[in-house]
C-alpha positions as CSV (number, residue, x, y, z in Angstrom):
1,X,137.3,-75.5,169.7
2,X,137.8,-71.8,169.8
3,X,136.9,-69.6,166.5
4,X,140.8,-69.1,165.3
5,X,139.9,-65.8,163.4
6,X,139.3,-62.4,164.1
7,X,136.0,-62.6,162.2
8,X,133.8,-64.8,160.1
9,X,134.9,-66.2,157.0
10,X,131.5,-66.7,155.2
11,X,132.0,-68.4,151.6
12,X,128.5,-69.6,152.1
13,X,127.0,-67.7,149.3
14,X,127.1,-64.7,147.5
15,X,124.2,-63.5,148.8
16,X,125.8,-63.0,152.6
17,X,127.1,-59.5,151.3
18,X,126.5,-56.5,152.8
19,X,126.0,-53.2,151.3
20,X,128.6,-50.8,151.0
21,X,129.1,-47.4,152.7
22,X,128.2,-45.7,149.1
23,X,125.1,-48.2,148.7
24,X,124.1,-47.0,151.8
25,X,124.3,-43.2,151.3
26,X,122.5,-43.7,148.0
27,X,119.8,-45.3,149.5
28,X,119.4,-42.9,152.5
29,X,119.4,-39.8,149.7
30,X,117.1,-41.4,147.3
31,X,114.6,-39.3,145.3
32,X,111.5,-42.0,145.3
33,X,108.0,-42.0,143.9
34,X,105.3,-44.8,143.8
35,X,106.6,-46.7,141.6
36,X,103.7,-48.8,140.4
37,X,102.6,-45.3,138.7
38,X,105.8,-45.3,137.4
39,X,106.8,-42.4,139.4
40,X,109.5,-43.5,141.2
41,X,113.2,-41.8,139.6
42,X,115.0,-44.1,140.8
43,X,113.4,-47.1,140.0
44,X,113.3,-45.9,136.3
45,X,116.8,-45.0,136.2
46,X,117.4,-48.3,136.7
47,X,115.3,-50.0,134.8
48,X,116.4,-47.9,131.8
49,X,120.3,-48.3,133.5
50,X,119.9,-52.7,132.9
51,X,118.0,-52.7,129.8
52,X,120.6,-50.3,128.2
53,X,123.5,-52.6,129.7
54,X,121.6,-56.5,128.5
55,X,120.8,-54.6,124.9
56,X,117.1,-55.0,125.3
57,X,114.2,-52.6,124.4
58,X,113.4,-52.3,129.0
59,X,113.3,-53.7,132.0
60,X,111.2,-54.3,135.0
61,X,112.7,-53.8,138.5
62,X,111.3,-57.3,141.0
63,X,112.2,-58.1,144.5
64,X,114.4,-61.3,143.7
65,X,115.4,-63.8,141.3
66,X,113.1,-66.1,142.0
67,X,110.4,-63.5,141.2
68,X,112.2,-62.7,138.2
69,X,112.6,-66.1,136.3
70,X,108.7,-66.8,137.6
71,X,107.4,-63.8,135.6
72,X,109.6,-64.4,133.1
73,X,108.2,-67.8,132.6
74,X,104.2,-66.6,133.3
75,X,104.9,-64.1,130.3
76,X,106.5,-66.6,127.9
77,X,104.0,-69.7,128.3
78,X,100.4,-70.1,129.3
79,X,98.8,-72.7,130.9
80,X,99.6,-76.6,129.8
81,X,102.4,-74.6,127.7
82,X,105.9,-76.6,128.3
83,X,109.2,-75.1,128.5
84,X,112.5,-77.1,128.2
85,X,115.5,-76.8,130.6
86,X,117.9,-78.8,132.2
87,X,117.8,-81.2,135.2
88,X,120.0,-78.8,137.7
89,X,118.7,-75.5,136.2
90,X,117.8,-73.4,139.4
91,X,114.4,-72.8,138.0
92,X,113.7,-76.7,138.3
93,X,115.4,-77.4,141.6
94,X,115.5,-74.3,144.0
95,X,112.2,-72.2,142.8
96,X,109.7,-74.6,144.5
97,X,108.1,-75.5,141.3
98,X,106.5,-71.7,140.6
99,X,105.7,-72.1,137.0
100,X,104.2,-75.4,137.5
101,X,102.4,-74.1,140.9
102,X,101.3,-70.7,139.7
103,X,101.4,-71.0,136.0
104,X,100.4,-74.7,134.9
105,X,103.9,-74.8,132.5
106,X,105.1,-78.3,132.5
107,X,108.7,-78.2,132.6
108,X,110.5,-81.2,130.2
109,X,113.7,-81.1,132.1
110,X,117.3,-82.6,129.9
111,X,120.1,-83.4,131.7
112,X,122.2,-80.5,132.1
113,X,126.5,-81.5,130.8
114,X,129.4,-80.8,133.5
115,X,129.9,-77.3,131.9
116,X,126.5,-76.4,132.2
117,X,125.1,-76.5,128.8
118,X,122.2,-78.5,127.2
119,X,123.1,-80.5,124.1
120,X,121.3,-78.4,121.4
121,X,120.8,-81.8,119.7
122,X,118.6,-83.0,122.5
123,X,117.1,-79.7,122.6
124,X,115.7,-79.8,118.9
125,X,115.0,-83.3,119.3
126,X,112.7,-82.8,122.5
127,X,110.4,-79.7,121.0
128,X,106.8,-81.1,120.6
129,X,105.7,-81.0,117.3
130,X,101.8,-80.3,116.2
131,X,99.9,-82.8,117.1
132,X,96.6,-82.6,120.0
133,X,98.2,-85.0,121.9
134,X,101.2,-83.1,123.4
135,X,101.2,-79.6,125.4
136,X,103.1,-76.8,123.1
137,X,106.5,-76.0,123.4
138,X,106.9,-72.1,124.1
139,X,110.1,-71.9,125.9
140,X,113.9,-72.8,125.8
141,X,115.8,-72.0,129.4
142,X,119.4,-71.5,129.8
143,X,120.9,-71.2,133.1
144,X,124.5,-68.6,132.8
145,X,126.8,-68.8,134.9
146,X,125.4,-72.7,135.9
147,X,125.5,-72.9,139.8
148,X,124.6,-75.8,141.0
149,X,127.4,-77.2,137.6
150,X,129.5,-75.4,139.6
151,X,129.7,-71.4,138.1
152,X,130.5,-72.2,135.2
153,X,130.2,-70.0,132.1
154,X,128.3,-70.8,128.8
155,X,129.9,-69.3,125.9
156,X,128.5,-66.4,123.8
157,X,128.9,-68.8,120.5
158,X,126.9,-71.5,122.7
159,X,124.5,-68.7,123.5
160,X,123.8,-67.6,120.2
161,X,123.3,-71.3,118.6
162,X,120.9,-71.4,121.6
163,X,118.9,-68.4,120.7
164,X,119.1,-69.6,116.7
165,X,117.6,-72.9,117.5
166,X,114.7,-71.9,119.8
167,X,113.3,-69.1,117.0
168,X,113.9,-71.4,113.9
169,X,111.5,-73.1,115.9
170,X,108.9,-70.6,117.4
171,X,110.3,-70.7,120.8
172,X,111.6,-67.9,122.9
173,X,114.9,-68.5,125.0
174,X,115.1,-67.0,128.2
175,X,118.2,-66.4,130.6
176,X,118.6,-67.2,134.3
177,X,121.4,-64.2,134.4
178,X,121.5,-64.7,138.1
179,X,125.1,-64.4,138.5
180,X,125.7,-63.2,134.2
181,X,128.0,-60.2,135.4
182,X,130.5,-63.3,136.4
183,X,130.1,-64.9,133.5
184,X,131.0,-61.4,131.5
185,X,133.5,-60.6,133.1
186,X,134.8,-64.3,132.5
187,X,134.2,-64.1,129.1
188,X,135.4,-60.5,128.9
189,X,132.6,-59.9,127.0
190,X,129.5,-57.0,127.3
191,X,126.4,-58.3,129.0
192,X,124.3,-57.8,125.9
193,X,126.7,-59.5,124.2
194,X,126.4,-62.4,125.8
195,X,122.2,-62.6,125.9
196,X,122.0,-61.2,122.3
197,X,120.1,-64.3,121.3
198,X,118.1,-64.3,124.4
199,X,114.2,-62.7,124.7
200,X,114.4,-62.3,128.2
201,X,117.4,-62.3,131.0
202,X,116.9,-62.3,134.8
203,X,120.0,-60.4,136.2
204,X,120.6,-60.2,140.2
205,X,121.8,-57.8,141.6
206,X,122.1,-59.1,145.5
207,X,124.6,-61.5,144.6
208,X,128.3,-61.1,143.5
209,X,127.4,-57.1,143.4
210,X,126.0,-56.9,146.6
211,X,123.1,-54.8,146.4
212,X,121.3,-55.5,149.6
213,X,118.2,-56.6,147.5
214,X,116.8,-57.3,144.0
215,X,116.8,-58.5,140.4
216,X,115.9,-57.0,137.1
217,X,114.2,-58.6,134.2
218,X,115.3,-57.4,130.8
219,X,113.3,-57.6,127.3
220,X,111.4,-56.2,124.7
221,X,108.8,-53.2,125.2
222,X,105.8,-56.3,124.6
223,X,107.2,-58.8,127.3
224,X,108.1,-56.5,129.9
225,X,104.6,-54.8,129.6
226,X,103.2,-58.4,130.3
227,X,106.1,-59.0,133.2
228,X,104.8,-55.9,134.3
229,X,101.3,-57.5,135.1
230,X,102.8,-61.2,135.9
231,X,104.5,-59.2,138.8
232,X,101.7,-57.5,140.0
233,X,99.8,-60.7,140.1
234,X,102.6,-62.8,142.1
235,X,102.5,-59.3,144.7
236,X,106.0,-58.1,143.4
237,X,104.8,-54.4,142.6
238,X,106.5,-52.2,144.9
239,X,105.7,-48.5,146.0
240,X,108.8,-46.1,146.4
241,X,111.1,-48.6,146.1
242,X,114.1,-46.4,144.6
243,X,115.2,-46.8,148.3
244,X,116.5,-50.2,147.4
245,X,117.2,-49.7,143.7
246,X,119.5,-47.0,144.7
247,X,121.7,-49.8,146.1
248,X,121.5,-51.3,142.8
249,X,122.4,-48.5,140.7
250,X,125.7,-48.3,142.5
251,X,126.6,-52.1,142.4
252,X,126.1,-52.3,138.9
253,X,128.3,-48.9,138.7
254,X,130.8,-50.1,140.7
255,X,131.3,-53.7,141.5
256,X,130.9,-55.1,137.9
257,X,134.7,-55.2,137.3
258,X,135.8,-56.2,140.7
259,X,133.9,-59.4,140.2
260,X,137.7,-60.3,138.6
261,X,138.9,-60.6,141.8
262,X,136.5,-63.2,143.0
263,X,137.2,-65.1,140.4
264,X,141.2,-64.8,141.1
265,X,140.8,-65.5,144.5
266,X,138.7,-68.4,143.5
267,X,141.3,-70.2,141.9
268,X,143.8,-69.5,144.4
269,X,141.0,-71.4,147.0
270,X,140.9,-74.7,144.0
271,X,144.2,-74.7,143.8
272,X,145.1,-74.8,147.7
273,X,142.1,-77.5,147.9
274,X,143.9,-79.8,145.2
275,X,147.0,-80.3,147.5
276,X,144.8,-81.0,150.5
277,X,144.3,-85.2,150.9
278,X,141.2,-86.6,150.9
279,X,139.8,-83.3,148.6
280,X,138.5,-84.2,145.2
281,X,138.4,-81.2,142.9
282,X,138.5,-80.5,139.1
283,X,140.4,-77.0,139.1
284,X,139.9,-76.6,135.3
285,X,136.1,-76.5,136.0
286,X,136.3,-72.9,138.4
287,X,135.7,-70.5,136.0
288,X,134.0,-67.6,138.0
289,X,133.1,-67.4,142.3
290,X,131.9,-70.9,142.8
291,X,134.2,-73.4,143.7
292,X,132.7,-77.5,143.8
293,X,134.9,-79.9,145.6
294,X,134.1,-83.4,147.0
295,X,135.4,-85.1,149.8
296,X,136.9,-88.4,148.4
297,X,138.4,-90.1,151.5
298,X,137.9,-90.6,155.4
299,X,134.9,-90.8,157.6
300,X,134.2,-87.4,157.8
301,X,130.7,-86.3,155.9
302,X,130.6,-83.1,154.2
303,X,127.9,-81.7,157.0
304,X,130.9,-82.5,160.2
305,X,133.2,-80.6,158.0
306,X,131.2,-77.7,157.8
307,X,130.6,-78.1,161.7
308,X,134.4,-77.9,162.3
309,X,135.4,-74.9,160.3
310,X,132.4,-73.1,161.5
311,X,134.0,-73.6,165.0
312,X,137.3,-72.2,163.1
313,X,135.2,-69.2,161.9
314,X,134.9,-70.4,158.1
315,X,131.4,-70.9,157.1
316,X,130.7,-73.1,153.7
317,X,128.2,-75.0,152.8
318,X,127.0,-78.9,152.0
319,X,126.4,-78.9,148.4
320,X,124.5,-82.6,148.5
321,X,126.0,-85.9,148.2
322,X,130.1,-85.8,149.2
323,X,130.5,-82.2,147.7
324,X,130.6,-78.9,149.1
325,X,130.7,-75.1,147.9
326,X,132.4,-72.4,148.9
327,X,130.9,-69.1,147.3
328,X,133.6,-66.2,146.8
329,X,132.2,-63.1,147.2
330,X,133.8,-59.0,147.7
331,X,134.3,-59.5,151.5
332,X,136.7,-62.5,151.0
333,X,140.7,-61.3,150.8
334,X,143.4,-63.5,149.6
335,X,144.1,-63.7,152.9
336,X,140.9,-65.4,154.0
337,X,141.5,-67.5,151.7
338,X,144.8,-68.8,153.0
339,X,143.0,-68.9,156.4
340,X,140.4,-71.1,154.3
341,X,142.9,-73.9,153.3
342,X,144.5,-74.0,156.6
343,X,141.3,-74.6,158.3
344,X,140.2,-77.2,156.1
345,X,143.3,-79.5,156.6
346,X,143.2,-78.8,160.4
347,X,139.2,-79.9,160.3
348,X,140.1,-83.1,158.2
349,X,143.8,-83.7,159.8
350,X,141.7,-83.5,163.3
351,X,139.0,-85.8,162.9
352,X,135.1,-85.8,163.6
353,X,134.3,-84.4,167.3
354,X,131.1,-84.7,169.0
355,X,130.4,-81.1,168.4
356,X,130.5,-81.5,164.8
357,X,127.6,-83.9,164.1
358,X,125.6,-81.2,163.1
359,X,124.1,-81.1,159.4
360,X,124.4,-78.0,157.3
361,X,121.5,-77.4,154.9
362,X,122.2,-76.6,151.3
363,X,120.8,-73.4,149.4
């Protein structure tokens, strides 16, 4: 079948967006220095720029999140050191085991609830006490806005019993802000607000922003000084980089607050999907960009439904098992949206063709 649109409709992620015209110009004027000598403007603006916006003391500019929650994790723990999170935390499932790999931290993995959150019970109960036998438990990690629990938001109160628990008991908490501008502008609540409890915060700036490139780790003066040497060590120390950071200075300047609309336009997409047939969603559960649905009758796998809309010019992904995602992101309109849910029941109205037994991958 013939693409039906006039271009793609990519809800595959986030991450598909491309820079803006003022992203661009910003990066092509630039004032840049080598940054590893701490000479680079732009880099430092910022650094100081994040750390100013997450409340903490600064902030180290790394190529990506996965970088980000690594050094994060190397500065917290040391070898045989153990840090708790949950089963479906991106750190444990989609970061190839870095901490483990690189560092030696055992992770002691709980299973993460619908919403996201760890029971802080479970949490308490699972902190190793002092005894020879047992590795040391340095590290409590939260996961805000929960992707793979489907974008949803843990709350500030949640976040602060969080942070409470882990230093009544020696531990530091850190955040996996990957997509934490969503879950602010959920809450409708400052970033530093909502990582006031927390010693650290990854933040990223290549997703629902749309910086082309980059994440920024946020803490006191002592931990970024040691993330400072933990990404020099994994090869993240970059020379004049402000030519990318430019592009972040500007998403964080300008794209915070329109992360409202992907969140709108999200519910108008779980809304449309509850009237399809044969979709099974919870609409309650999309609270920012990422919208979870399964596909709860028929023949058709979740892979030959991404083959058919692809060849309708809508591209989502398998998101394991019967569900799939659909990332909302600033290049999706209302309208695409619409086009979206049309596509969908013409995919599952028209059946499995023999062009659609391809299999999508999941990231």
């Amino acid at each position: 079948m013939t693409n039906q649109t006039s271009r793609l409709i990519d809800l595959r992620s986030d991450t598909v967006t491309k820079p803006t015209p003022a992203m661009r110009q910003a990066m092509a004027e630039a004032e840049v220095g080598d940054d590893v000598y701490g000479e680079d403007p732009t880099v430092n603006r910022l650094e100081a720029m994040v750390a100013k916006m997450l409340g903490k003391e600064a902030s180290v500019y790394v190529a990506s999140g996965t970088m980000g929650n690594l050094i994060s994790v190397l500065s917290h723990c040391g070898r045989g050191d153990e840090m708790i999170l949950g089963d479906r935390a991106h750190i444990f499932l989609s970061e190839q085991g870095g901490a483990a790999a690189l560092g030696g931290v055992q992770p002691r993995t709980l299973p993460n609830q619908p919403d996201g959150k760890l029971d802080l019970a479970l949490v308490e109960e699972s902190i190793r006490g002092d005894n020879e036998h047992y590795p040391v438990t340095r590290l409590l990690a939260l996961e805000n806005t929960h992707n793979s629990c489907g974008g949803r938001v843990l709350p500030v109160a949640y976040m602060d019993a969080a942070g409470d628990l882990a230093h009544t008991h020696g531990l530091q908490l850190h955040v996996d802000g990957a997509r934490l501008w969503n879950a602010a502008v959920a809450l409708d609540e400052s970033p530093a607000r909502v990582v006031r409890g927390a010693d650290s915060v990854s933040v990223c700036l290549s997703k629902g922003i749309g910086a082309p490139v980059g994440s920024v780790v946020a803490g006191s003066d002592e931990f970024v000084r040691k993330a400072r040497r933990n990404r020099k060590i994994v090869g993240g120390a970059m020379r004049q980089a402000g030519v990318i950071a430019a592009a972040g200075i500007v998403a964080i300047n300008e794209m915070v607050e329109r992360l409202a609309d992907d969140h709108a336009n999200a519910q108008v997409l779980a809304q449309g999907l509850a009237k399809i047939d044969g979709i099974g969603i919870d609409v309650a559960a999309v609270e920012t960009n990422l919208v979870f649905f399964s596909l709860v009758a028929g023949d058709i796998t979740p892979g030959q439904l991404a083959a058919g809309l692809a060849e309708r010019g809508v591209l989502l992904n398998p998101a394991g098992g019967r569900r799939l995602r659909a990332a909302l992101n600033h290049h999706i309109s209302a309208a695409d949206v619409e086009t979206t849910l049309a596509a969908i029941q013409d995919v599952l109205t028209a059946g499995v063709q023999p062009s659609q037994q391809k299999v999508f991958s999941y990231n």
